[in-house]
mmCIF file of the N, C-alpha and C atoms, coordinates in Angstrom:
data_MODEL
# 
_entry.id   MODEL 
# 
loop_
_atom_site.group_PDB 
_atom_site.id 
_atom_site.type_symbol 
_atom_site.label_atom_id 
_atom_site.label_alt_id 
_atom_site.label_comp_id 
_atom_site.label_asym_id 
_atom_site.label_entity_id 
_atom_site.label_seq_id 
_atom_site.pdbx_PDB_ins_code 
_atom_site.Cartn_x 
_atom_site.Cartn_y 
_atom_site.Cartn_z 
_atom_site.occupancy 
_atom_site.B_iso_or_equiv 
_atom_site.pdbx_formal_charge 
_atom_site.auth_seq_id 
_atom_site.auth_comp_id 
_atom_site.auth_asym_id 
_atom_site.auth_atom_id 
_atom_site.pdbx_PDB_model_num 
ATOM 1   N N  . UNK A 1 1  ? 102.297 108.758 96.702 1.00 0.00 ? 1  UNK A N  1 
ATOM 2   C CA . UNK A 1 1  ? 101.748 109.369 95.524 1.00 0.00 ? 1  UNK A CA 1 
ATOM 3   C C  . UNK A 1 1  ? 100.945 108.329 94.743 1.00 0.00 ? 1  UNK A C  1 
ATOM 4   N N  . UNK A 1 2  ? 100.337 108.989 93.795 1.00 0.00 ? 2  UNK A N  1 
ATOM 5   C CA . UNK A 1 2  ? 99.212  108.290 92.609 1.00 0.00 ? 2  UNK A CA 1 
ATOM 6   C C  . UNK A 1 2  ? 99.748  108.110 91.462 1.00 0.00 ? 2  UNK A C  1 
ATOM 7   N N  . UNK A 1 3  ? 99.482  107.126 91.028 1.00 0.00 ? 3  UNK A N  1 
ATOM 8   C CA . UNK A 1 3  ? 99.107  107.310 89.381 1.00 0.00 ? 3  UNK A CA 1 
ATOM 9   C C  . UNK A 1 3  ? 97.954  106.642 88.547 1.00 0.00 ? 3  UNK A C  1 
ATOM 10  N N  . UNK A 1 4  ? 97.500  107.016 87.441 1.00 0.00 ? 4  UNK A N  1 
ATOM 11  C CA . UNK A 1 4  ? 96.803  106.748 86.847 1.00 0.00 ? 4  UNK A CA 1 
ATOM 12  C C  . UNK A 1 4  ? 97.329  105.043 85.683 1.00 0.00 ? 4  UNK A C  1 
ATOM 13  N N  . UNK A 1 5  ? 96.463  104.254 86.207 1.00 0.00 ? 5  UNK A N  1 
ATOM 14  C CA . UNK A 1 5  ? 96.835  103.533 84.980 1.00 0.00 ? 5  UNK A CA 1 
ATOM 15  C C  . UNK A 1 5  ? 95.765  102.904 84.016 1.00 0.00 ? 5  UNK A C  1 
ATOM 16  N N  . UNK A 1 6  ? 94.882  103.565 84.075 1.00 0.00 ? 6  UNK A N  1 
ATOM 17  C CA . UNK A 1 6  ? 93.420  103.519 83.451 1.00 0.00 ? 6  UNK A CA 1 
ATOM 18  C C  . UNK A 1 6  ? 92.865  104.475 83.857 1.00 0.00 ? 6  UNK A C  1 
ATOM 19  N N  . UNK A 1 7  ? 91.604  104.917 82.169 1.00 0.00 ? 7  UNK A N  1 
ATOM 20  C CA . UNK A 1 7  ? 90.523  105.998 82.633 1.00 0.00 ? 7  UNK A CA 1 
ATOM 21  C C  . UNK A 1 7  ? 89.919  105.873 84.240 1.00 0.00 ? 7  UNK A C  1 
ATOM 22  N N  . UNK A 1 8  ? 89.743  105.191 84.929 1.00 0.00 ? 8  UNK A N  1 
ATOM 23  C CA . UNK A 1 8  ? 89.349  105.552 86.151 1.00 0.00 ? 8  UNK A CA 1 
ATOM 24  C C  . UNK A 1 8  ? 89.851  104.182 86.973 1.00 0.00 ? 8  UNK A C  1 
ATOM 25  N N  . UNK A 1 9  ? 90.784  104.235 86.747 1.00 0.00 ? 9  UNK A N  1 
ATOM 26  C CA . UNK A 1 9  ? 92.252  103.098 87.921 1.00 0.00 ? 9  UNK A CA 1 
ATOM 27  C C  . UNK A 1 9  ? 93.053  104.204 87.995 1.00 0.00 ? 9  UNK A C  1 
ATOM 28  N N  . UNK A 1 10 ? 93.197  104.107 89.427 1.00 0.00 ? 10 UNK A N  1 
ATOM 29  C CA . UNK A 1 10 ? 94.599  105.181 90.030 1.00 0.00 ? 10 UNK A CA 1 
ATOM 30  C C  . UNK A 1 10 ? 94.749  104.006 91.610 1.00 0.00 ? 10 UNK A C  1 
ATOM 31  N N  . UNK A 1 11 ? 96.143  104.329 91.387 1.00 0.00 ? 11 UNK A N  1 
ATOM 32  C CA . UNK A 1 11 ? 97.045  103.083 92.001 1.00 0.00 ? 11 UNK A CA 1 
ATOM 33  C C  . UNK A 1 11 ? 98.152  104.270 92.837 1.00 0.00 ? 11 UNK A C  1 
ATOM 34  N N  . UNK A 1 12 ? 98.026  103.415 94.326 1.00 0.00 ? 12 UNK A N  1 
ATOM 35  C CA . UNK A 1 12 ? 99.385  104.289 94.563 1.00 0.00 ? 12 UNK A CA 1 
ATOM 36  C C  . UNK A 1 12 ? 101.015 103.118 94.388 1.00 0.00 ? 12 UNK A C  1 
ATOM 37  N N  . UNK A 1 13 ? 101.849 104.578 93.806 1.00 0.00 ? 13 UNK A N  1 
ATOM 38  C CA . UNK A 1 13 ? 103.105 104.156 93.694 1.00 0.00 ? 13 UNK A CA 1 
ATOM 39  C C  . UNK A 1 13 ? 103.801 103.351 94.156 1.00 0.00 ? 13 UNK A C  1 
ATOM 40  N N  . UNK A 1 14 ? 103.665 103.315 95.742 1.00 0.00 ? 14 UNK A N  1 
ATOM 41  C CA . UNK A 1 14 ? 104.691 102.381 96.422 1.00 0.00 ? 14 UNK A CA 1 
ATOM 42  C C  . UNK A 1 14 ? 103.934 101.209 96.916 1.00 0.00 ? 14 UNK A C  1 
ATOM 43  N N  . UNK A 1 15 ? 102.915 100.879 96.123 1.00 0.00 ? 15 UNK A N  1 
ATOM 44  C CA . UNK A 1 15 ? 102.181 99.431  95.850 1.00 0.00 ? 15 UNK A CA 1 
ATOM 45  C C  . UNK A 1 15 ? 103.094 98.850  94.620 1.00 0.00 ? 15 UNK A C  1 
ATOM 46  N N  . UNK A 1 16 ? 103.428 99.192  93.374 1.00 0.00 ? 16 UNK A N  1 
ATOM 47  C CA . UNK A 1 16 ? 103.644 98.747  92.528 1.00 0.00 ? 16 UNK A CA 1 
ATOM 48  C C  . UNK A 1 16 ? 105.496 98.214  92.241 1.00 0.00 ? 16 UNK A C  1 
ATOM 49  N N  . UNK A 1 17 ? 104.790 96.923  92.009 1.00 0.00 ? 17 UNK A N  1 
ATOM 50  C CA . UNK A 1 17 ? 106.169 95.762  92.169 1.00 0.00 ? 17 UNK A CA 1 
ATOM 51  C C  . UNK A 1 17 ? 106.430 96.083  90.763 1.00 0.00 ? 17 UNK A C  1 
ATOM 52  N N  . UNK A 1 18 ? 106.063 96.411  89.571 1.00 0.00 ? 18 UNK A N  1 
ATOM 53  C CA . UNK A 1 18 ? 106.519 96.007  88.223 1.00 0.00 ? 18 UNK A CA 1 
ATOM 54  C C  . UNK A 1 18 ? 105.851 96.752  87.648 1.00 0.00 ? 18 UNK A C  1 
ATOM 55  N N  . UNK A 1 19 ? 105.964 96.529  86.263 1.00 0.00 ? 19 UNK A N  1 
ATOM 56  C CA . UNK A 1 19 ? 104.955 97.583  84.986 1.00 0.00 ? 19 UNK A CA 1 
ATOM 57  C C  . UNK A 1 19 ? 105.548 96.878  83.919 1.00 0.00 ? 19 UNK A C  1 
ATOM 58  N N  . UNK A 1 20 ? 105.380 96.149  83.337 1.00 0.00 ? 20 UNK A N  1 
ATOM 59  C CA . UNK A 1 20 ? 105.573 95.113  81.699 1.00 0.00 ? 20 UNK A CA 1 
ATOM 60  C C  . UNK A 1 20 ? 105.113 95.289  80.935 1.00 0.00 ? 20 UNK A C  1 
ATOM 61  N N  . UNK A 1 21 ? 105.692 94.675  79.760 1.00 0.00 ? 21 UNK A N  1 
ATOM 62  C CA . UNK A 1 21 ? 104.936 95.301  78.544 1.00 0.00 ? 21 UNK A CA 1 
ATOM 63  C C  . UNK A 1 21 ? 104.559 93.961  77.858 1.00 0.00 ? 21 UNK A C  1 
ATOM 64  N N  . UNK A 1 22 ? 102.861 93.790  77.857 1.00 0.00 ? 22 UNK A N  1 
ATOM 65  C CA . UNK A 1 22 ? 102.165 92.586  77.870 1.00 0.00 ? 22 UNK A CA 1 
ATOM 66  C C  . UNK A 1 22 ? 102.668 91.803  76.625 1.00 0.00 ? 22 UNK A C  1 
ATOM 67  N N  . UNK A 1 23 ? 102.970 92.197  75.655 1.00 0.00 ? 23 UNK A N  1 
ATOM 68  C CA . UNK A 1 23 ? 103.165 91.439  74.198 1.00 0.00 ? 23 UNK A CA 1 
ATOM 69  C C  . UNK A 1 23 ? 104.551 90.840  74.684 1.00 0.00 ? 23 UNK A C  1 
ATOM 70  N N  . UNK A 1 24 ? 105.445 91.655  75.189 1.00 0.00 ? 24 UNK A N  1 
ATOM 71  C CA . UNK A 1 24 ? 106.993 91.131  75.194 1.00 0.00 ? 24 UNK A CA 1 
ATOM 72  C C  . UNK A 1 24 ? 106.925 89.625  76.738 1.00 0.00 ? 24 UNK A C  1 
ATOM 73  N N  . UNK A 1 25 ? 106.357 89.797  77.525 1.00 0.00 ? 25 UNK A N  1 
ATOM 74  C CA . UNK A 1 25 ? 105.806 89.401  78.255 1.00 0.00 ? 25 UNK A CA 1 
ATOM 75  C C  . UNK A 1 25 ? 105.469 87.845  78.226 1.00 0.00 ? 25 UNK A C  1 
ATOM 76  N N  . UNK A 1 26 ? 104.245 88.009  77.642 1.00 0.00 ? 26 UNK A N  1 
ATOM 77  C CA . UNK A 1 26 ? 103.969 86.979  77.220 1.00 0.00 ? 26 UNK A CA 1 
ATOM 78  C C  . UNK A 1 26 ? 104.472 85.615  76.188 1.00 0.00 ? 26 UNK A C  1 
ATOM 79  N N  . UNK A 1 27 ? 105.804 85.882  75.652 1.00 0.00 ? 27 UNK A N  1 
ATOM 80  C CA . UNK A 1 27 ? 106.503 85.452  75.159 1.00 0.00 ? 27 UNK A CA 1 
ATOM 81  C C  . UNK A 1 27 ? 107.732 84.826  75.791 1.00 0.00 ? 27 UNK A C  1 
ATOM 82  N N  . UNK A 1 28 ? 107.367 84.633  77.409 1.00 0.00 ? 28 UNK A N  1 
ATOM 83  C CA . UNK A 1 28 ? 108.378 83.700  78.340 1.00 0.00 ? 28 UNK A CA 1 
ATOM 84  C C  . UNK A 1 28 ? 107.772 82.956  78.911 1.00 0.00 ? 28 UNK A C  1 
ATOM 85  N N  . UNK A 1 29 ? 108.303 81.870  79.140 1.00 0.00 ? 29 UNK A N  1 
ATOM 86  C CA . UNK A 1 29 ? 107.107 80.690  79.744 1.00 0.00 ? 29 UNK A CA 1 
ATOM 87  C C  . UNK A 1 29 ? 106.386 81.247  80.996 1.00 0.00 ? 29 UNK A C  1 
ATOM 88  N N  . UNK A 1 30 ? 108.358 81.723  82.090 1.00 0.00 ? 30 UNK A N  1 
ATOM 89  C CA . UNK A 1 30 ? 107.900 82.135  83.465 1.00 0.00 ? 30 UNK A CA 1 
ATOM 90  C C  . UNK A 1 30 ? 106.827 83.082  83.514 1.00 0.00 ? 30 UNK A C  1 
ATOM 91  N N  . UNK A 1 31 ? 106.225 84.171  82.262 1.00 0.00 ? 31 UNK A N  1 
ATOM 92  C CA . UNK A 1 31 ? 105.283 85.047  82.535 1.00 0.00 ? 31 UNK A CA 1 
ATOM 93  C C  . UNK A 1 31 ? 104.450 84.359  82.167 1.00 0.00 ? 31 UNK A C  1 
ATOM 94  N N  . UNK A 1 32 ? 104.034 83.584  81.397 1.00 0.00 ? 32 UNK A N  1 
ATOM 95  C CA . UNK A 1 32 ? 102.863 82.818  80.998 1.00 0.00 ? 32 UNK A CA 1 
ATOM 96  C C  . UNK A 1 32 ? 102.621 81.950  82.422 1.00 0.00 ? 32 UNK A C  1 
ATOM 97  N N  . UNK A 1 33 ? 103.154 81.375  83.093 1.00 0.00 ? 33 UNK A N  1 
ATOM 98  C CA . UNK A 1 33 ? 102.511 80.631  84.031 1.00 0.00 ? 33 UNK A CA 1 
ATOM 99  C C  . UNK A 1 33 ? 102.471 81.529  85.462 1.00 0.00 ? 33 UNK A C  1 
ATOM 100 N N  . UNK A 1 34 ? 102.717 82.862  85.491 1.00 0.00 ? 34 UNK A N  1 
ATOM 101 C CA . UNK A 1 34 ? 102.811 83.274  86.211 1.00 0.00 ? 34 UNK A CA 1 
ATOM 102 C C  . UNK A 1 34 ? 100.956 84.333  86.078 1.00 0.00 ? 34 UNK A C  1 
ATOM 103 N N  . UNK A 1 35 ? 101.134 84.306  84.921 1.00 0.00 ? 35 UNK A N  1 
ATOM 104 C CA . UNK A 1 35 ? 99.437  84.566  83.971 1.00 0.00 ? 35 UNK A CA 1 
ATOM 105 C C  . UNK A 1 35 ? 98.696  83.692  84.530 1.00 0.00 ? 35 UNK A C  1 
ATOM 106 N N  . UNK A 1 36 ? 98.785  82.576  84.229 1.00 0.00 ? 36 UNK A N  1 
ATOM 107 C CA . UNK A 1 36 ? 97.947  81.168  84.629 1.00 0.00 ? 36 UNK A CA 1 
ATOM 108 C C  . UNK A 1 36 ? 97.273  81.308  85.827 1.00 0.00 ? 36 UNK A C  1 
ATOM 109 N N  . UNK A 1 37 ? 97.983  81.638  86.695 1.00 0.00 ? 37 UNK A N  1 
ATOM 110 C CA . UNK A 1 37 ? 98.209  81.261  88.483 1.00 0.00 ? 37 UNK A CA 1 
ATOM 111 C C  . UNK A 1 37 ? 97.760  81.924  88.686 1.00 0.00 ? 37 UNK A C  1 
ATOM 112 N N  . UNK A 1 38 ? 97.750  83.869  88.490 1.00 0.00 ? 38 UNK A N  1 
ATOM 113 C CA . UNK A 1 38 ? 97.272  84.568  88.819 1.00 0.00 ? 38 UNK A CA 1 
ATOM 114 C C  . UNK A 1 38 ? 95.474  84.349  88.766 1.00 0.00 ? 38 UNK A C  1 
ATOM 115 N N  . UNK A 1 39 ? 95.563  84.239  87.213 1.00 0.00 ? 39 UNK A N  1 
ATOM 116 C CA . UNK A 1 39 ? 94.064  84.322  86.760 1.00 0.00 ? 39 UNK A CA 1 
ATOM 117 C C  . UNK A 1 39 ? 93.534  83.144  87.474 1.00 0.00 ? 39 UNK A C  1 
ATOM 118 N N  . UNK A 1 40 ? 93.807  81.936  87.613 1.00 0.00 ? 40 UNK A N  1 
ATOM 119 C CA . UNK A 1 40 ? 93.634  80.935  88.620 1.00 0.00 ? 40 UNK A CA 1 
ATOM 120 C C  . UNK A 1 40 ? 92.987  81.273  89.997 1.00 0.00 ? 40 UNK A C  1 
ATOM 121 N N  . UNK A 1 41 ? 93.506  81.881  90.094 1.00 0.00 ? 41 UNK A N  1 
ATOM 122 C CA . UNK A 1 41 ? 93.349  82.803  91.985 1.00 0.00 ? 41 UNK A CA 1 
ATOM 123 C C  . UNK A 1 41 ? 92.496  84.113  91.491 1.00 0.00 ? 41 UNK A C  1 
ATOM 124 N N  . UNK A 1 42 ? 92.464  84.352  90.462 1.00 0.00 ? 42 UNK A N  1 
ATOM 125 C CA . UNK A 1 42 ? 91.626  85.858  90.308 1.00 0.00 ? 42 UNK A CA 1 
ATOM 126 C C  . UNK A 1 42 ? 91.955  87.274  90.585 1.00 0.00 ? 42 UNK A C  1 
ATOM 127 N N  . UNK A 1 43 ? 93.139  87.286  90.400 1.00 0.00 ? 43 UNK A N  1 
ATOM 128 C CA . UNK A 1 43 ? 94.139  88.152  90.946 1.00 0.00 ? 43 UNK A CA 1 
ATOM 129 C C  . UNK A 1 43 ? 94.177  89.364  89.588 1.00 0.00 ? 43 UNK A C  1 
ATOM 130 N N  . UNK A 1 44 ? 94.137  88.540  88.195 1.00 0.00 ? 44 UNK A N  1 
ATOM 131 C CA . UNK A 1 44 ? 94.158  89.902  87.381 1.00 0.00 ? 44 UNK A CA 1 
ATOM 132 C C  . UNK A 1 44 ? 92.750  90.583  86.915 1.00 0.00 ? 44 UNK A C  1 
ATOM 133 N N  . UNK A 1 45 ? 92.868  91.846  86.994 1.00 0.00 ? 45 UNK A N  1 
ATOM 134 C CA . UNK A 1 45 ? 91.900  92.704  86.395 1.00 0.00 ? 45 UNK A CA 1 
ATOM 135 C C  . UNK A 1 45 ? 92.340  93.385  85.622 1.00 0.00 ? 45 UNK A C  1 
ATOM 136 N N  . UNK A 1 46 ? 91.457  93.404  84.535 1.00 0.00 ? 46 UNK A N  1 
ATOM 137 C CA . UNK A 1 46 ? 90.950  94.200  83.432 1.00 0.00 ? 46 UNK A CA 1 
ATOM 138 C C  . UNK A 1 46 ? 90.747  95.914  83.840 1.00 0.00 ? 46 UNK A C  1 
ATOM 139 N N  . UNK A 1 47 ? 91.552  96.679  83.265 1.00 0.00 ? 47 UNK A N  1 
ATOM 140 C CA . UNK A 1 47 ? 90.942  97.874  84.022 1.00 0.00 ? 47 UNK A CA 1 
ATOM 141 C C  . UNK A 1 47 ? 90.299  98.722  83.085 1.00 0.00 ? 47 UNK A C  1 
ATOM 142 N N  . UNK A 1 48 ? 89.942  98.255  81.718 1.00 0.00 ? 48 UNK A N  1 
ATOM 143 C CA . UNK A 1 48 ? 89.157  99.281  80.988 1.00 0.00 ? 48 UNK A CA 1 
ATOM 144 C C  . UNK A 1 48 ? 88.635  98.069  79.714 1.00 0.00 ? 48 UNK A C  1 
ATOM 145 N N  . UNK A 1 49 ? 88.108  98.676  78.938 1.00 0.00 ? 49 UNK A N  1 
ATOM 146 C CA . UNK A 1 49 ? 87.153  97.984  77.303 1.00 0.00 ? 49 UNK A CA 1 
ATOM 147 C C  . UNK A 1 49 ? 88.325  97.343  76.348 1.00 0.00 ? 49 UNK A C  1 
ATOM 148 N N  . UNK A 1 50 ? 89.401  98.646  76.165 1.00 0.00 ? 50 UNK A N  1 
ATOM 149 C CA . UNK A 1 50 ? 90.595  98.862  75.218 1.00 0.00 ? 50 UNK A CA 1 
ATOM 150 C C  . UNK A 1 50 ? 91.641  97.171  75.094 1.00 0.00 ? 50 UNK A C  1 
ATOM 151 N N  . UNK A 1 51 ? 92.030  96.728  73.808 1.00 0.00 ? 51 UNK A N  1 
ATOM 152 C CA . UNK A 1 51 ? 93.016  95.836  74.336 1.00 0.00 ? 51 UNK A CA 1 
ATOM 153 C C  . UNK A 1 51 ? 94.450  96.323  74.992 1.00 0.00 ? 51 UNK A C  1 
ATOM 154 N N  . UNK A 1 52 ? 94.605  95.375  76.170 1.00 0.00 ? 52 UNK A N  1 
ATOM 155 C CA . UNK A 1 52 ? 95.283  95.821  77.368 1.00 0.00 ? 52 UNK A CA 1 
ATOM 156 C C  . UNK A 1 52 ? 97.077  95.857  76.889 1.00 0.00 ? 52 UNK A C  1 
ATOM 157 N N  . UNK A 1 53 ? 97.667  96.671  76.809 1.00 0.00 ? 53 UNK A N  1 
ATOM 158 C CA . UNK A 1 53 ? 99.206  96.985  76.511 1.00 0.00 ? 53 UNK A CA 1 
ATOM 159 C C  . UNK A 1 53 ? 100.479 96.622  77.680 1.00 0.00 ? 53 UNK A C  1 
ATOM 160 N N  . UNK A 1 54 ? 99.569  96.286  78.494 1.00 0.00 ? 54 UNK A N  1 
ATOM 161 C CA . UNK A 1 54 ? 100.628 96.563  79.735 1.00 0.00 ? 54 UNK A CA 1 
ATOM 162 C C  . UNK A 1 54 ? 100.189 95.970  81.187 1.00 0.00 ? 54 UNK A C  1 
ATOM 163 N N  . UNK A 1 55 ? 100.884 95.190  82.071 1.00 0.00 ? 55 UNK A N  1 
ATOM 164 C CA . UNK A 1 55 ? 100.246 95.015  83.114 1.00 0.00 ? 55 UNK A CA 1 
ATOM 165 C C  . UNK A 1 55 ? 100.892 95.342  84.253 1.00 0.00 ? 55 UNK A C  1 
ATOM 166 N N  . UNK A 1 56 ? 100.438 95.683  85.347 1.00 0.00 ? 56 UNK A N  1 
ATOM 167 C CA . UNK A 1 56 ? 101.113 96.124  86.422 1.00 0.00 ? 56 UNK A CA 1 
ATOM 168 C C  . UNK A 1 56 ? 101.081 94.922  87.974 1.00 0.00 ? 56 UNK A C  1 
ATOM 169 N N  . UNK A 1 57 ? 102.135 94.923  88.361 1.00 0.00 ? 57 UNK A N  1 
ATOM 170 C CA . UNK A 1 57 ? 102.004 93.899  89.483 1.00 0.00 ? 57 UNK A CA 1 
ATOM 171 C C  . UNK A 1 57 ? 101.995 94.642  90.553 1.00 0.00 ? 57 UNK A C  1 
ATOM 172 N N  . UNK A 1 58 ? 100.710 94.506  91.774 1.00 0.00 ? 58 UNK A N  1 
ATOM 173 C CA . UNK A 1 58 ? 100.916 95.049  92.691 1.00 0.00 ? 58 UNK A CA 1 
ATOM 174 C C  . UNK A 1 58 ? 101.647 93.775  93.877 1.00 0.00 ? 58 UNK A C  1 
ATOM 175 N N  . UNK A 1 59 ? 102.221 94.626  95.108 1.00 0.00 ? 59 UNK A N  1 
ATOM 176 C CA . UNK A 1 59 ? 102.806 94.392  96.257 1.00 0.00 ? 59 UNK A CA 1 
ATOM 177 C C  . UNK A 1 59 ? 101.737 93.124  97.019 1.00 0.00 ? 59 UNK A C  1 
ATOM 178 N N  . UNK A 1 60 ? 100.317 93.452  96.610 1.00 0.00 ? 60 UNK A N  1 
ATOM 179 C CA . UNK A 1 60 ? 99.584  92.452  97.283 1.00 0.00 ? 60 UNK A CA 1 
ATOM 180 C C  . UNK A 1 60 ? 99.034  90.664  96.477 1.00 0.00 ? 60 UNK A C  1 
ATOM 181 N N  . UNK A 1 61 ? 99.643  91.290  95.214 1.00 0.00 ? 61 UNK A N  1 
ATOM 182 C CA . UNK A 1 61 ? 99.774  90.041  94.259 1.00 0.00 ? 61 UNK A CA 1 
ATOM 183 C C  . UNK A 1 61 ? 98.889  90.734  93.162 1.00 0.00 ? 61 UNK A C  1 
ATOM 184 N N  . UNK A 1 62 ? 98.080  91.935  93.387 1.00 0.00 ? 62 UNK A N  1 
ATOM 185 C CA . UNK A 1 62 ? 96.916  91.999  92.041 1.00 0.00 ? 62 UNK A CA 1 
ATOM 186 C C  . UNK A 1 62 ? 97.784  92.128  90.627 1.00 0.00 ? 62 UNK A C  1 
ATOM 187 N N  . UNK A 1 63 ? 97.072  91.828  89.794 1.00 0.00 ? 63 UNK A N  1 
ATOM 188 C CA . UNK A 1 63 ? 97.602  92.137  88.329 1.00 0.00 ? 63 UNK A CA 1 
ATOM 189 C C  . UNK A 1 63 ? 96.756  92.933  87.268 1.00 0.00 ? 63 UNK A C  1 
ATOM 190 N N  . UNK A 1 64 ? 97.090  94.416  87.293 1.00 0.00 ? 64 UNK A N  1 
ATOM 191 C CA . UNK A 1 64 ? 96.093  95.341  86.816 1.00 0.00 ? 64 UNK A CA 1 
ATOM 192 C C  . UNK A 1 64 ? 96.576  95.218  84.919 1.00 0.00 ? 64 UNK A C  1 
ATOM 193 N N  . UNK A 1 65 ? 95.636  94.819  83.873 1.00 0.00 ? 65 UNK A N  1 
ATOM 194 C CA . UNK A 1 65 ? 96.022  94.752  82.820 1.00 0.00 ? 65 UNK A CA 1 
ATOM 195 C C  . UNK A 1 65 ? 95.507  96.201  82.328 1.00 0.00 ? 65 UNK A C  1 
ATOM 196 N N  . UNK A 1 66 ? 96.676  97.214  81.993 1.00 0.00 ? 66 UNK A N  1 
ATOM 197 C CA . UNK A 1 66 ? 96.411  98.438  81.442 1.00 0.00 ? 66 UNK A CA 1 
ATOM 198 C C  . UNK A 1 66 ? 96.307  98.806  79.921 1.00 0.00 ? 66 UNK A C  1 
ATOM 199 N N  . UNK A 1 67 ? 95.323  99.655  79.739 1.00 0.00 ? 67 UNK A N  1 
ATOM 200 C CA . UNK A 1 67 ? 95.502  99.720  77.961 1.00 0.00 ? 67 UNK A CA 1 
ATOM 201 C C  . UNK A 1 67 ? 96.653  100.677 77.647 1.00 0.00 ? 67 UNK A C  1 
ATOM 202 N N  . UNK A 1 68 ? 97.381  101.235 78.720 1.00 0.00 ? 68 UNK A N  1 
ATOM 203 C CA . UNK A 1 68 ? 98.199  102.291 78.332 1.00 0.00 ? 68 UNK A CA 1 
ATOM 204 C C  . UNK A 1 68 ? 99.761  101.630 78.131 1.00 0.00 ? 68 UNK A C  1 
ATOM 205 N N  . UNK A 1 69 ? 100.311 102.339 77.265 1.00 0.00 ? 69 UNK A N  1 
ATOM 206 C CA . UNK A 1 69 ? 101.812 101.713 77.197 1.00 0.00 ? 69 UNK A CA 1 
ATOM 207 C C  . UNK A 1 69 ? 102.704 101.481 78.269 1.00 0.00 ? 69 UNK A C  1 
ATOM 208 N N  . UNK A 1 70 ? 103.682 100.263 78.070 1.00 0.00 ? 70 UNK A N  1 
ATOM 209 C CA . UNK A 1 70 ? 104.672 100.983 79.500 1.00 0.00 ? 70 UNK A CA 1 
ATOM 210 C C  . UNK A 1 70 ? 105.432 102.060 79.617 1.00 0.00 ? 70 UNK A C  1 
ATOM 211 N N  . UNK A 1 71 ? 105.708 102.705 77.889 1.00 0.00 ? 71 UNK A N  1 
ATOM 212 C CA . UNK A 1 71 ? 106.344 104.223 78.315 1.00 0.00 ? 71 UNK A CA 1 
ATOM 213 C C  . UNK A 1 71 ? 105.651 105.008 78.981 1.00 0.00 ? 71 UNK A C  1 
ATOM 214 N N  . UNK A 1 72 ? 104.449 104.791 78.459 1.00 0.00 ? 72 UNK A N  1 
ATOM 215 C CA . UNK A 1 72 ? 103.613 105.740 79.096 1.00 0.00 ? 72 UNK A CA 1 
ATOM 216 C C  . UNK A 1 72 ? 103.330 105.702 80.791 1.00 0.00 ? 72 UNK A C  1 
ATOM 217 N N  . UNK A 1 73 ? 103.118 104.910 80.925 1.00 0.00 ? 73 UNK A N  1 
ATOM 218 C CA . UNK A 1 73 ? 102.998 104.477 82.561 1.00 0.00 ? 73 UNK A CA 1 
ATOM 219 C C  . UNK A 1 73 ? 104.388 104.593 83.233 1.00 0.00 ? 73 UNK A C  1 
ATOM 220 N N  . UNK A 1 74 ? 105.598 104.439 82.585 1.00 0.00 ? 74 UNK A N  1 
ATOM 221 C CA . UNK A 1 74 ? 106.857 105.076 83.418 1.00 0.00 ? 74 UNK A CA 1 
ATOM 222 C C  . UNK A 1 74 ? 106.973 105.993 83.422 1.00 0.00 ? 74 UNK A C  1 
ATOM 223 N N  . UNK A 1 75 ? 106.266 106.711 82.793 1.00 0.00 ? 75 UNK A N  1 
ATOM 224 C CA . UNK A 1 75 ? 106.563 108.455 81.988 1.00 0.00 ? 75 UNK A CA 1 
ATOM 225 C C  . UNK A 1 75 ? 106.447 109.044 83.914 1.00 0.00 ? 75 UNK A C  1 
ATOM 226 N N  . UNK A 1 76 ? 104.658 108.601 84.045 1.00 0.00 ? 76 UNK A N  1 
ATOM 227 C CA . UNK A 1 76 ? 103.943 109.484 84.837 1.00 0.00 ? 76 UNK A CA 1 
ATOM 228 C C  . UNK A 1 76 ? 104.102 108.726 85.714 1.00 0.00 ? 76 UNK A C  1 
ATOM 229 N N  . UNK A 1 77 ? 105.434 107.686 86.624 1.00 0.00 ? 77 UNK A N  1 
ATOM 230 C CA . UNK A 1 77 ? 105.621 106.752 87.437 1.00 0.00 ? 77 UNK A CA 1 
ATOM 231 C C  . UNK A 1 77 ? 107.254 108.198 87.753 1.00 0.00 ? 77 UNK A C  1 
ATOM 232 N N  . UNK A 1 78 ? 107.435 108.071 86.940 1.00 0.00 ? 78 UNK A N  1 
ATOM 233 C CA . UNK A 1 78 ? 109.162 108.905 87.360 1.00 0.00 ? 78 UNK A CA 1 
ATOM 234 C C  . UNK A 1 78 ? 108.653 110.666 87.014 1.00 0.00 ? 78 UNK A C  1 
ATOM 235 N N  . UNK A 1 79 ? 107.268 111.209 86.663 1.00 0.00 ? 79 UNK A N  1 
ATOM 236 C CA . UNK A 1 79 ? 107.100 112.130 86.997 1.00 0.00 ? 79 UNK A CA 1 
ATOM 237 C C  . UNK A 1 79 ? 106.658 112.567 88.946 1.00 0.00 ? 79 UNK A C  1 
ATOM 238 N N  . UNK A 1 80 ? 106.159 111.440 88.948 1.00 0.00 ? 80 UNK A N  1 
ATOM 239 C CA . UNK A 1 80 ? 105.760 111.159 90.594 1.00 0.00 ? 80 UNK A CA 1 
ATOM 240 C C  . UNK A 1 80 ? 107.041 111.469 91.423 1.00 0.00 ? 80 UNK A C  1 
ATOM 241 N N  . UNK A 1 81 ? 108.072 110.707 91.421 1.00 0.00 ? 81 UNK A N  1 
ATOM 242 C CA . UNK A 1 81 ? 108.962 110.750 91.879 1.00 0.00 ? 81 UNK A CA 1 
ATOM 243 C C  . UNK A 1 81 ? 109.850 112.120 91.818 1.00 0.00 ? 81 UNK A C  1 
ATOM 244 N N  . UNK A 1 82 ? 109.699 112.987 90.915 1.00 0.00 ? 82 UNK A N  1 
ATOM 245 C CA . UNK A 1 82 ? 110.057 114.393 90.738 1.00 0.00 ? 82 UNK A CA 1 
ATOM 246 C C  . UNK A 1 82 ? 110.492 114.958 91.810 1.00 0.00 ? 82 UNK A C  1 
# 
């Protein structure tokens, strides 16, 4: 299955290692250098204009920074699973 985690990002489900919530996040070293490394390698994207709320880790290492909340993105993550 799909989900949406940006106006026009749709991700399938059983890619996705994680879903965080960027403010809380960023307030541990291990996610901050785990930020670093990524962006280092070029691994995170931006997936819309909006400031980003949330980031998602995929299975292949990408790091999709979403403007949507993480409730929101679990909402329609465990509607999938239905």
């Amino acid at each position: 299955m799909f989900i949406t985690i940006a106006p026009e990002k749709i991700v399938r489900t059983d890619e996705i290692v994680g879903i965080f919530d960027l403010d809380t996040a960023q307030q541990t070293k291990t996610a901050k250098e785990y930020f670093k490394t990524a962006e280092k390698q070029g691994r995170v994207i931006m997936t819309g204009t909006e400031l980003p709320k949330s980031f998602i880790v995929m299975k292949d290492g990408t790091v999709y920074l979403s403007q949507y909340a993480v409730k929101i993105l679990a909402a329609r993550t465990k509607y999938v699973f239905r």
